[in-house]
NUGUFI-312650 format. One record per residue (C-alpha): residue in three letters; residue number from 1; x, y, z. Coordinates in pm, whole numbers, plus 50000, padded with zeros to 5 digits. Layout:
<recs>
nukol,lumro,u,v,w
ALA,NUM,X,Y,Z
...
</recs>
This chain:
<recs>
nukol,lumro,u,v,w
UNK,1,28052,28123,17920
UNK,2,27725,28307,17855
UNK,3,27754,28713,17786
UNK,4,27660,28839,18113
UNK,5,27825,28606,18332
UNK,6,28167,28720,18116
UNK,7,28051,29053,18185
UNK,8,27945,29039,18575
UNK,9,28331,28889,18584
UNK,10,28459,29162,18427
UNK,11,28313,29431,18589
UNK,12,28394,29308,18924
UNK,13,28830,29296,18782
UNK,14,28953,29690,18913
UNK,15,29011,29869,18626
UNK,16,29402,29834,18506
UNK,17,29438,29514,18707
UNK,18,29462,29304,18365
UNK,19,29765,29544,18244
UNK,20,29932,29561,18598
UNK,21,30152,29296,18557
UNK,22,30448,29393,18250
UNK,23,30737,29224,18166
UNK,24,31098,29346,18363
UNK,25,31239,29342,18037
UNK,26,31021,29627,17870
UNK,27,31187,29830,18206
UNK,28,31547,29705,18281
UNK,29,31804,29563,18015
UNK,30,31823,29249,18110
UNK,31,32089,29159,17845
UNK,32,32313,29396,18033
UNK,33,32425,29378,18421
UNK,34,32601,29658,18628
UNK,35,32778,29643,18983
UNK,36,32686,29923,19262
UNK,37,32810,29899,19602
UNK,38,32701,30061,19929
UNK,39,32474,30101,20208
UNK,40,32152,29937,20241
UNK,41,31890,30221,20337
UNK,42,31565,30023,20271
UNK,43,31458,29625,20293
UNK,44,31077,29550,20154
UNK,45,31046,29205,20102
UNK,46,30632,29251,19957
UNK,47,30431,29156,19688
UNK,48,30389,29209,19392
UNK,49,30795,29284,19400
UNK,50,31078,29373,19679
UNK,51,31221,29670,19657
UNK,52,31567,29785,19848
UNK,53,31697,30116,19838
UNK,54,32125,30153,19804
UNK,55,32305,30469,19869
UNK,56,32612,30419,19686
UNK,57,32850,30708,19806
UNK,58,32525,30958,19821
UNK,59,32364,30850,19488
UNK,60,32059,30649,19587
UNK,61,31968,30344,19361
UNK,62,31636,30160,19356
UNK,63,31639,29769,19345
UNK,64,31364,29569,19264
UNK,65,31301,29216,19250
UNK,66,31042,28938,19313
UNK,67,30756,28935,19533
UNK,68,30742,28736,19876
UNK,69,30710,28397,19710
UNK,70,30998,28425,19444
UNK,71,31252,28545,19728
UNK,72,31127,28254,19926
UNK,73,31157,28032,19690
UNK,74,31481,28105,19583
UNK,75,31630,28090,19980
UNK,76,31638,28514,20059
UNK,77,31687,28527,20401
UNK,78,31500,28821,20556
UNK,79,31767,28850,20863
UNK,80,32044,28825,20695
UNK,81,32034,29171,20496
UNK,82,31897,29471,20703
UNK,83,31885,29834,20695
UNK,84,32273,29989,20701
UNK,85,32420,29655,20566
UNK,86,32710,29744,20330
UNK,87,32610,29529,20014
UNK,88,32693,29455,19700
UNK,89,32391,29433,19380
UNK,90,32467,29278,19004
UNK,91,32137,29343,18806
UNK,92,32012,29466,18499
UNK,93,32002,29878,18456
UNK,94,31636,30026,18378
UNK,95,31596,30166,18059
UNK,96,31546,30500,18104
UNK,97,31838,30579,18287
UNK,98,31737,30641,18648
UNK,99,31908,30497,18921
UNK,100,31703,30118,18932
UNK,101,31820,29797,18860
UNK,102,31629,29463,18889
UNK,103,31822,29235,19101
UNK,104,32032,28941,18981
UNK,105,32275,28933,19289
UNK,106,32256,29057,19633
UNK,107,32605,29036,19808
UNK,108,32723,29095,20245
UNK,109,33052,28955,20292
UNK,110,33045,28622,20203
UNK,111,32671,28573,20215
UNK,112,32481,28560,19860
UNK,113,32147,28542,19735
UNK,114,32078,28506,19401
UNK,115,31727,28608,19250
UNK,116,31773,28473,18913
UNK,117,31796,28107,19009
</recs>
């Protein structure tokens, strides 16, 4: 590729778009899975990943998983988990200790979708 071509290509990439992307495993302990329980109070099933939002007996936990594709792809169901659905998440805890875990298991009754197929 000649010089400036490289360079028109860069320049037209927003800047931090290369180092947007990181691994979940630099974030959440993926070697390591916890249970929470409770109350769905969020459902964003968007790219580049979901996020839902648990209130487990008033603590409120942030779970993130794959964008639209992956969930597809792996069967998630967009009706069948909703906004005040008692649930049930098994993921891997963040790192740093706040209140997020990337989803491995997503549990209503006996209804289960699992991300990490």
């Amino acid at each position: 590729m000649r010089p400036a071509v490289l360079i028109a290509v860069l320049a037209a990439v927003p800047p931090g778009a290369a180092l947007a992307h990181h691994s979940i495993a630099g974030i959440y302990e993926t070697g390591r899975s916890i249970t929470v329980r409770g109350r769905l109070t969020l459902v964003e099933v968007v790219n580049p990943h979901s996020r839902f939002q648990l209130d487990s007996g008033g603590t409120v936990w942030t779970i993130e998983s794959r964008g639209v594709a992956g969930m597809e792809q792996r069967g998630f169901d967009r009706s069948a988990f909703r906004v005040g659905d008692q649930v049930s998440v098994v993921g891997s805890p963040a790192r740093d200790g706040s209140k997020s875990i990337w989803l491995n298991t997503l549990t209503k009754g006996g209804r289960t979708f699992e991300s990490r197929r």
